[in-house]
N, C-alpha and C positions, 0 to 999 in steps of 0.2 A: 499377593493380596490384590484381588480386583478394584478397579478405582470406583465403581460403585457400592461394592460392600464396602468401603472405606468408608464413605461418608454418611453409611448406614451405621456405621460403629460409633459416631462422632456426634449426629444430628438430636438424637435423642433427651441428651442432654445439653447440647448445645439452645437449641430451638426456645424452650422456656427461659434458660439464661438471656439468650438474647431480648426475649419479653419484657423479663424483670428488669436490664440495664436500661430499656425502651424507657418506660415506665417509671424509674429511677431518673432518667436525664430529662425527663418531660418536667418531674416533681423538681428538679434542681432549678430547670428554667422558671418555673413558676411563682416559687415559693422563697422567702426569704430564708437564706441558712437559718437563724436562731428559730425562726416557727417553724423549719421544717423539723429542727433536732428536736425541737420542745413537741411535735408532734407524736413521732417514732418514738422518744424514749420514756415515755409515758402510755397507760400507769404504770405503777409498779406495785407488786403482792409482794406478798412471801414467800409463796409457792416461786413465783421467778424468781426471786434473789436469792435462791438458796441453790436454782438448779442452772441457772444462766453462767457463775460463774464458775460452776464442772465444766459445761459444754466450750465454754470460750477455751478455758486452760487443756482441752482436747490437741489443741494444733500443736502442745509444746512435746506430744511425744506419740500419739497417733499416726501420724504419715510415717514416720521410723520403723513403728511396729511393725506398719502395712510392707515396707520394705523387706524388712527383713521376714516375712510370711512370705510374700511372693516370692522372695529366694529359693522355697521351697516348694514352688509351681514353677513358674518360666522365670529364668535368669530374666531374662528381654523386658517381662513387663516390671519385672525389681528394678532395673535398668530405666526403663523408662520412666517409670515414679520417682527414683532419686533423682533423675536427670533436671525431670521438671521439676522439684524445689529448689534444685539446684539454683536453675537458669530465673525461673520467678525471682527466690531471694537475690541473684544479680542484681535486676533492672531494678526491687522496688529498694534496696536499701541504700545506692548512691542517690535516687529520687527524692527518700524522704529526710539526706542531708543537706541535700543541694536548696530542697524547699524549706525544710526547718521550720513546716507552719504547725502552729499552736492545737494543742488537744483542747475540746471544748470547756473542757475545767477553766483551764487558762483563758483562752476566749471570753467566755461569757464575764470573766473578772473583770478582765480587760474594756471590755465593752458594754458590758450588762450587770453592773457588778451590783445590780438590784432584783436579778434570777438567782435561786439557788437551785440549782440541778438534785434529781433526786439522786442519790449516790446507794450504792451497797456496802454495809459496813464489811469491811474487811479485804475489800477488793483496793489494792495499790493503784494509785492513779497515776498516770502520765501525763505532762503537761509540755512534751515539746514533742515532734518526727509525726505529726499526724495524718500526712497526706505521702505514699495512700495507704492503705490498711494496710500491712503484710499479714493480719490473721485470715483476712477477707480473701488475701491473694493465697492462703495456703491452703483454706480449707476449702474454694472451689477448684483450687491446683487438686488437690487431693481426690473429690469424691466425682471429679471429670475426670480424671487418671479412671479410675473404679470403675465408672460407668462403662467405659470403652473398654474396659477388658472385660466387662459381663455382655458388653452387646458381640465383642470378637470370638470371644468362646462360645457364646450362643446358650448362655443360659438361660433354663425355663423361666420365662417371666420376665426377662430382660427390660421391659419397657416399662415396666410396671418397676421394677427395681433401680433404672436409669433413673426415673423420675422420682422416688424417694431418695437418690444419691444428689441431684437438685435441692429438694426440700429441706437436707441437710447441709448442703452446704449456704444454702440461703439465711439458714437460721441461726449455722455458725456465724454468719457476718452479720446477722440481725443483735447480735449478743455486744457486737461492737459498739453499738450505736448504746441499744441499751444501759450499755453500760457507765456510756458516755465519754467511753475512750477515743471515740473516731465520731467525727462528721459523714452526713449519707456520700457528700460529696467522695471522701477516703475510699468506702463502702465501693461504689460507683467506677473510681479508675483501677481498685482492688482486684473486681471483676473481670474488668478489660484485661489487665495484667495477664492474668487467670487464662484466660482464652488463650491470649496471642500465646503464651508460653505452651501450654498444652498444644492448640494447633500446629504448631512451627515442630512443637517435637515429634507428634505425631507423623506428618506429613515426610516429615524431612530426614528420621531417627527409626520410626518404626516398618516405615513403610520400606525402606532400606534393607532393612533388618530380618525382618518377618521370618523369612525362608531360608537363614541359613542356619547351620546347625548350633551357633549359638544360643540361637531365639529357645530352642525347648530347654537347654541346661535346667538342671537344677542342683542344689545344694547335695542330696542325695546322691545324684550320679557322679558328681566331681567328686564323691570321698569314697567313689568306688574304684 
């Protein structure tokens, strides 16, 4: 794998993330948490509360499927999609005991206990581990995994389809907020996670990897 097509596989989806975290930590420095969350997670319809919490409950078995689907293309990239949720849920879930900070439910009691958040009936709330998102860190782990093997394969429209696997994964972590499960702040280091984990494997895992005859396996041929 050439070190410039390398980061032709990677920038596409990378480029706009880094925008949004831009953009994200501009809005953190600015803004006070309680106005910024009461900004983002407002309003609320119907239409969004009925379809916001499908999308969120996506992380709890979607990157699995995608795993086990890619077993049935290259071993390499099933390999490298588990690796990365792997190594993501590492880092963020000593983080979010070590921090132990309050979901905003809690928060705003605690502190604002004169706001009432607009809630979804039916959606189970969380009121401790909130920093930083691990739905945030899964579903941009996941649909940056995606993008890189549509820009490494070279499918038609790749850039066009990189950046819908962005807008998905942006909206998976917007559902957090809406929810009012997580703070932008959560949102924000979720992201970063997100990156370093994907880059580090990429770099260090695939690039290794690529050309040896493991990289094509797949489920089919190993049961022949």
């Amino acid at each position: 794998m050439k070190k410039n097509s390398a980061y032709k596989h990677v920038l596409p989806f990378l480029v706009p993330t880094l925008v949004l975290a831009l953009v994200l930590g501009i809005a953190l420095l600015i803004t006070p948490k309680a106005e910024l969350h009461l900004a983002l997670c407002q309003p609320h319809t119907t239409g969004l509360d009925t379809i916001i919490p499908i999308i969120t409950n996506l992380v709890n078995w979607l990157p699995y499927l995608c795993v086990i689907l890619l077993l049935f293309y290259r071993v390499g990239w099933a390999t490298f999609l588990a690796s990365n949720l792997l190594l993501s849920t590492v880092i963020v879930q000593p983080i979010k005991h070590i921090v132990s900070a309050p979901r905003p439910l809690t928060w705003f009691a605690e502190n604002m206990p004169d706001i009432s958040l607009p809630l979804v009936e039916g959606v189970r709330m969380n009121h401790w581990l909130s920093f930083p998102s691990g739905h945030t860190t899964t579903f941009f782990v996941l649909f940056f995994t995606l993008s890189i093997i549509l820009c490494a394969e070279n499918v038609t429209g790749k850039m066009i389809l990189s950046f819908l696997c962005f807008l998905c994964a942006s909206f998976g972590a917007y559902t957090r907020i809406y929810l009012s499960q997580h703070f932008a702040l959560d949102i924000f280091a979720g992201i970063l996670i997100a990156v370093f984990s994907t880059l580090s494997l990429y770099f260090f895992l695939v690039k290794k990897t690529k050309d040896t005859q493991f990289w094509g396996w797949n489920v089919q041929k190993l049961r022949k």
